[in-house]
N, C-alpha and C positions, 0 to 999 in steps of 0.2 A: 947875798940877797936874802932878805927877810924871810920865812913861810908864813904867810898868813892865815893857810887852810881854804882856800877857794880852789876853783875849778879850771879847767882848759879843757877846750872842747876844738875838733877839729873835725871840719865836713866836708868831703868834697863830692863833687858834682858835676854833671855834663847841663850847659847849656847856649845851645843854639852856636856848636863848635866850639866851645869854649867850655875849658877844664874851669871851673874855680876849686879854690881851697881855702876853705874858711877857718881863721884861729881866734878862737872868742877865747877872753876870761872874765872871773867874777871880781874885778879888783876896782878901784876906785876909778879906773877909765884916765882915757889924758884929758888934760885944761885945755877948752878951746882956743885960749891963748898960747899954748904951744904947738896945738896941735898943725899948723902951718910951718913949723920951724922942724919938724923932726924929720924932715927928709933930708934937711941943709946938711952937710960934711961936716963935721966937728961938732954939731950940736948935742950936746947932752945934758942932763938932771943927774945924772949917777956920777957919787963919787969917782969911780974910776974909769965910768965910760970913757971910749975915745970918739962917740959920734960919727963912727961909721957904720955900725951893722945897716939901716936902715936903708942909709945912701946908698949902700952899694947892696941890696937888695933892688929898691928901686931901678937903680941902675941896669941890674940886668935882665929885671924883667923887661925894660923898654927895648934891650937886643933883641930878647923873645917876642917883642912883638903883642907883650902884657901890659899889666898893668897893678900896679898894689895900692891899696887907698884904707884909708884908718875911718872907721866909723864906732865912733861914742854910743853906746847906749846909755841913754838916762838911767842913771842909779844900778848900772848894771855891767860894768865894767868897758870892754875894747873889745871891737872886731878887726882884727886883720885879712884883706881879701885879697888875694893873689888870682889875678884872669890869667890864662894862657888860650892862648890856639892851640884847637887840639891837631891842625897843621900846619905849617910851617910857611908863607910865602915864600915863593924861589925867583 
């Protein structure tokens, strides 16, 4: 992977029971034309991905009972947001 010299920022937070954790960086962001495809199992842009980290990200947050969702900033790289419950249904 490249350096390009940009940023990652990560914040997390309580709100209304729910943990978020937020992972921004300052990189050219994904195409809204993929941005639907990168949760699918196999999908990748990198040479050597194999198109799972995301999937199975996704994946287990929805065991947890979360949720992870990708938001683009204009001209300002990606947001990754990871919700959790900060309890557990039983």
């Amino acid at each position: 992977m490249k350096d390009e010299g940009g940023n990652l920022t990560i914040k997390i937070y309580e709100n209304n029971n729910f943990i978020h954790i937020e992972i921004s960086d300052t990189g050219i962001g994904i195409d809204n034309k993929i941005k639907t495809k990168i949760y699918d199992p196999f999908f990748t842009t990198k040479e050597n991905g194999t198109g799972l980290g995301l999937w199975i990200a996704n994946k287990q947050m929805k065991k947890l009972n979360g949720y992870l969702y990708c938001e683009k900033r204009i001209n300002d790289g990606t947001n990754f947001i990871i919700v959790l419950p900060i309890k557990q249904e039983k």
